[in-house]
C-alpha positions in Angstrom: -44.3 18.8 -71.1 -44.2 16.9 -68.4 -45.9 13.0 -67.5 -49.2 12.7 -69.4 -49.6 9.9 -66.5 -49.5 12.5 -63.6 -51.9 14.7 -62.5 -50.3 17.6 -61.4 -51.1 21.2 -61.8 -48.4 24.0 -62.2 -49.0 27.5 -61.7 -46.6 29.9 -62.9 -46.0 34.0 -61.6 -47.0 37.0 -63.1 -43.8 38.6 -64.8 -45.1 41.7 -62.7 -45.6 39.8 -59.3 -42.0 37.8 -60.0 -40.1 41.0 -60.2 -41.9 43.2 -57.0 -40.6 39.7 -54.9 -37.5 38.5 -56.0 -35.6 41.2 -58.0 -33.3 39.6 -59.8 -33.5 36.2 -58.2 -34.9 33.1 -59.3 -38.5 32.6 -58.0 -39.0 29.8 -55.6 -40.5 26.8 -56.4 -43.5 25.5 -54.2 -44.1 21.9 -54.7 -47.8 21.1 -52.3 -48.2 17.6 -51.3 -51.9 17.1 -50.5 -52.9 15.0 -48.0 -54.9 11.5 -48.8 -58.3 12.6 -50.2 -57.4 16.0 -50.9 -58.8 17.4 -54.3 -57.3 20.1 -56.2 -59.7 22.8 -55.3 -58.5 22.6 -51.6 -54.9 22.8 -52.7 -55.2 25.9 -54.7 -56.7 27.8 -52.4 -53.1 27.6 -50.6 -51.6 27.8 -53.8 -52.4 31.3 -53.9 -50.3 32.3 -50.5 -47.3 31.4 -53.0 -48.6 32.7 -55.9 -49.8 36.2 -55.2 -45.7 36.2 -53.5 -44.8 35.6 -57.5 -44.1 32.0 -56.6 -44.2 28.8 -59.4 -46.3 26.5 -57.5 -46.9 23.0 -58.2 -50.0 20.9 -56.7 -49.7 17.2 -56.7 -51.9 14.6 -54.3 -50.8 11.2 -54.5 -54.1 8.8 -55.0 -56.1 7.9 -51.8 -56.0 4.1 -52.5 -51.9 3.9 -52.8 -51.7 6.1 -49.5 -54.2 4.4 -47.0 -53.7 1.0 -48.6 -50.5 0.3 -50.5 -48.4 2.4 -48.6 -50.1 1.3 -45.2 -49.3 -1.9 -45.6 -45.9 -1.5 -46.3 -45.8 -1.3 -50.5 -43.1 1.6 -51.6 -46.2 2.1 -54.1 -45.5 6.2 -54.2 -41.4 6.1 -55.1 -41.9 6.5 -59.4 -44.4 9.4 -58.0 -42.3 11.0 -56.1 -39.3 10.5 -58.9 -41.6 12.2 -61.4 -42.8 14.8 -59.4 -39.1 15.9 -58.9 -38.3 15.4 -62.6 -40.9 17.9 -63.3 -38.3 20.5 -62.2 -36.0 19.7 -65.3 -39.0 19.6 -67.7 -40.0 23.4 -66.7 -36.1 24.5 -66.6 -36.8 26.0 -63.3 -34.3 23.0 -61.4 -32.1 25.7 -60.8 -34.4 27.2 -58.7 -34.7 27.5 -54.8 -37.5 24.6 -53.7 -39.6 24.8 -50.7 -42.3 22.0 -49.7 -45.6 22.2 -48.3 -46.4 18.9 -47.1 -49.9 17.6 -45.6 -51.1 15.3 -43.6 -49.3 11.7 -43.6 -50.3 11.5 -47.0 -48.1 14.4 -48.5 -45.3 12.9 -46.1 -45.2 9.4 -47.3 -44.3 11.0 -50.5 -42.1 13.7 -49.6 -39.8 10.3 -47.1 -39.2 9.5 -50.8 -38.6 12.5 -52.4 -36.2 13.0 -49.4 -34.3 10.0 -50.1 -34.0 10.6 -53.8 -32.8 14.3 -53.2 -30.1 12.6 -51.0 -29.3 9.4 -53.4 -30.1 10.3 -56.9 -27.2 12.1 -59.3 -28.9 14.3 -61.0 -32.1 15.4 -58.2 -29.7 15.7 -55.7 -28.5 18.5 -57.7 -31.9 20.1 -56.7 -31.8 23.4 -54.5 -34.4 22.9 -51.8 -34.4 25.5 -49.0 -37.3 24.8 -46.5 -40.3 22.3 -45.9 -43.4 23.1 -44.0 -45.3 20.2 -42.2 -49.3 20.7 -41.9 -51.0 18.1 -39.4 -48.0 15.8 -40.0 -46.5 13.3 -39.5 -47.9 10.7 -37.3 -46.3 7.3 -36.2 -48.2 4.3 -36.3 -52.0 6.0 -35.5 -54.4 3.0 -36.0 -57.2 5.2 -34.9 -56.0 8.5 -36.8 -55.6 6.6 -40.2 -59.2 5.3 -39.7 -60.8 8.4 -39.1 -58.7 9.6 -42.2 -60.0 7.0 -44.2 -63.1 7.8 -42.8 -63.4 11.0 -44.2 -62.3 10.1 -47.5 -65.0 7.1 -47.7 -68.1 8.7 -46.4 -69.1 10.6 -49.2 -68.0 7.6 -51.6 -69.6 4.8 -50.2 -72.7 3.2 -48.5 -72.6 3.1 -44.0 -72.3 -0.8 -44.1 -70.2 -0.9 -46.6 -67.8 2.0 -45.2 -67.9 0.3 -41.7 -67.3 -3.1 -43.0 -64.1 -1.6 -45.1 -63.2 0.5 -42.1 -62.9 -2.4 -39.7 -60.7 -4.8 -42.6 -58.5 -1.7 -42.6 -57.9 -1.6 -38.9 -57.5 -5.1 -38.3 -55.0 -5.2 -41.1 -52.8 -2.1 -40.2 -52.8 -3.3 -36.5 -51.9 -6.7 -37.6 -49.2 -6.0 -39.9 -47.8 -2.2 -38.7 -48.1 -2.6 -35.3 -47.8 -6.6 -34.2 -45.6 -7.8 -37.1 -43.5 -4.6 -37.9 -40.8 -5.3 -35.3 -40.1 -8.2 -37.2 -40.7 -7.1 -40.8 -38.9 -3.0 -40.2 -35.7 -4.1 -41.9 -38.0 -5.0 -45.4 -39.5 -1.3 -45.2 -38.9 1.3 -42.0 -42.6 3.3 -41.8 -42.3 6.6 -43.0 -42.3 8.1 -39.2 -39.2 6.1 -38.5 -37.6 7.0 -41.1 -37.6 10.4 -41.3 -36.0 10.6 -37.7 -32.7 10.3 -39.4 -33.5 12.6 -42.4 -30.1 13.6 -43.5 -31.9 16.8 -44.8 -30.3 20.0 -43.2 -32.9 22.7 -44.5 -35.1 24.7 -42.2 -38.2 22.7 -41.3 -41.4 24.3 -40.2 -44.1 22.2 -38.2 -47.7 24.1 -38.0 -50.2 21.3 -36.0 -52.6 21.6 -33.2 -53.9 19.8 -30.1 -57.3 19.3 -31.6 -55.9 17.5 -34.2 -57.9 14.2 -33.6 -55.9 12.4 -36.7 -52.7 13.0 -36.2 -51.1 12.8 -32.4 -49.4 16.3 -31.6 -47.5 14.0 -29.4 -45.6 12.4 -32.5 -45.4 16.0 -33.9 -43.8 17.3 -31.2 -41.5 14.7 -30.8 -40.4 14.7 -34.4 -39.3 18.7 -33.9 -37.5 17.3 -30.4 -35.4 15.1 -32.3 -34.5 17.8 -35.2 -33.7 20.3 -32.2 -31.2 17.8 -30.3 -29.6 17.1 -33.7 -29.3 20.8 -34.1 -31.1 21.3 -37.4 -33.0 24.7 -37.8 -36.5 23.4 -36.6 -39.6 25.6 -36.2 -43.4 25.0 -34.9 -46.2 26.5 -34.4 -49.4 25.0 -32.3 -53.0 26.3 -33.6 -54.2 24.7 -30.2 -57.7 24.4 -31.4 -57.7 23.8 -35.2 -58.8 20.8 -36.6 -56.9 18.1 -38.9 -55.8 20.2 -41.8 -57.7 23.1 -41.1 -55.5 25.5 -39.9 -55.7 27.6 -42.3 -59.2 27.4 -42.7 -59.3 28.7 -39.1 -57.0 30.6 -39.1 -56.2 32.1 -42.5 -54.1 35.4 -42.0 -52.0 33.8 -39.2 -51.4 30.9 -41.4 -50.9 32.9 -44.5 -48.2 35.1 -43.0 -46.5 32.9 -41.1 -46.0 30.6 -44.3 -44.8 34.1 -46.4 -42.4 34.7 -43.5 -41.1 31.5 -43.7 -40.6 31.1 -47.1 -38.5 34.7 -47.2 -36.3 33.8 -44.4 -35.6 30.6 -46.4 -34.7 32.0 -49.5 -33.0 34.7 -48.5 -30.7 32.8 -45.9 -30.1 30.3 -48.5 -29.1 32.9 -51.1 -27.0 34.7 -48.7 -25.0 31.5 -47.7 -24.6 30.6 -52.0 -22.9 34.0 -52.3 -20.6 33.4 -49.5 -19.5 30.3 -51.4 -16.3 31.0 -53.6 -16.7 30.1 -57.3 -13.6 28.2 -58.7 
């Protein structure tokens, strides 16, 4: 079941865990978008906040090359991924489901700006039930430095220092050159994902948890992206760690981050559920 070319995980509840949570309800679907560089191992240990709340969770992270190179330079290299991802839902019987995202870093956005559009576009996924998204460390508009300290991080365990410098430069030059200089001109071929996702037409409850000592991601764009939900009057929460690092908040922080997620994931469900039974059947 499922794409044999897509390297997902899924974790399913406990039969005893589903019923203590959600009674009768369906269980929410959790769908984790790790950030670029992520590996598995990081993602489940947050898999487990929704898990142990008799959650289904699936883990996906899309491959670092796509995100800091195909993507960065413009290449809509991660829209099959996110269609497949979202298909997954119908493969498992579980699209009927209430869906709530955990996105991180600019790599788990770039793919969720897709999934986002498809939800919006497609027949059949836009028949899809999401209820919530949570943001960690994202997103970030147009961060030369950020994405090279990201790709950074990815590289230094992979490669040798000249050849990681040499790569790291290439990658800066290009990204200024063609994101930054050229993208006035070249924004109508393909908006960045920042951009974008200013006019998401998405009207679920979005959560952003970020930090000022974040030194990838700007909690200036952060904080500007939750500005422009609030003045659009779209249910918009945040929380600043103030000290974390890039996609360590939890790390730091792990009961904080832990319960505010459960929290958030309640209210989401159960406001959602309460507005489908107001809804008179025909």
């Amino acid at each position: 079941m499922g794409d044999p070319d897509m390297d997902y995980t899924i974790v399913l509840p406990e039969a005893a865990l589903q019923g203590r949570h959600w009674e009768q309800q369906r269980e929410p679907v959790v769908i984790l978008l790790g950030w670029g560089g992520c590996k598995d191992k990081n993602l489940a240990k947050y898999s487990d906040i929704y898990h142990k709340e008799g959650c289904v969770v699936i883990r996906y992270t899309a491959a670092w090359r796509t995100v800091f190179i195909a993507e960065s330079f413009g290449l809509s290299s991660l829209r099959d991924q996110a269609k497949k991802l979202l298909e997954l839902l119908f493969d498992y019987d579980i699209d009927k489901n209430p869906i709530v995202f955990h996105v991180f870093s600019n790599g788990g956005f770039m793919l969720y700006r897709y999934m986002v559009e498809l939800l919006h576009s497609h027949r059949q996924l836009s028949r899809l039930r999401v209820v919530g998204t949570i943001f960690d460390s994202a997103p970030g508009n147009r961060n030369v430095l950020g994405s090279v300290r990201a790709l950074n991080t990815v590289l230094a365990p992979r490669t040798n220092f000249v050849l990681r410098y040499l790569a790291l430069l290439l990658f800066a030059i290009l990204v200024f050159v063609l994101r930054i200089l050229l993208y006035p001109a070249t924004r109508f071929l393909h908006k960045n994902h920042y951009d974008a996702m200013k006019s998401d037409p998405s009207l679920w409850p979005h959560l952003y948890l970020y930090s000022h000592g974040d030194k990838i991601i700007a909690h200036s764009d952060i904080e500007n992206m939750v500005d422009i939900r609030r003045r659009r009057h779209l249910p918009t929460h945040s929380v600043d760690f103030e000290k974390s690092e890039h996609v360590c908040h939890y790390r730091r922080y792990p009961e904080r981050y832990a319960a505010i997620c459960r929290s958030f994931l309640r209210d989401c469900v159960s406001k959602a559920s309460a507005f489908s039974s107001e809804i008179p059947s025909f």
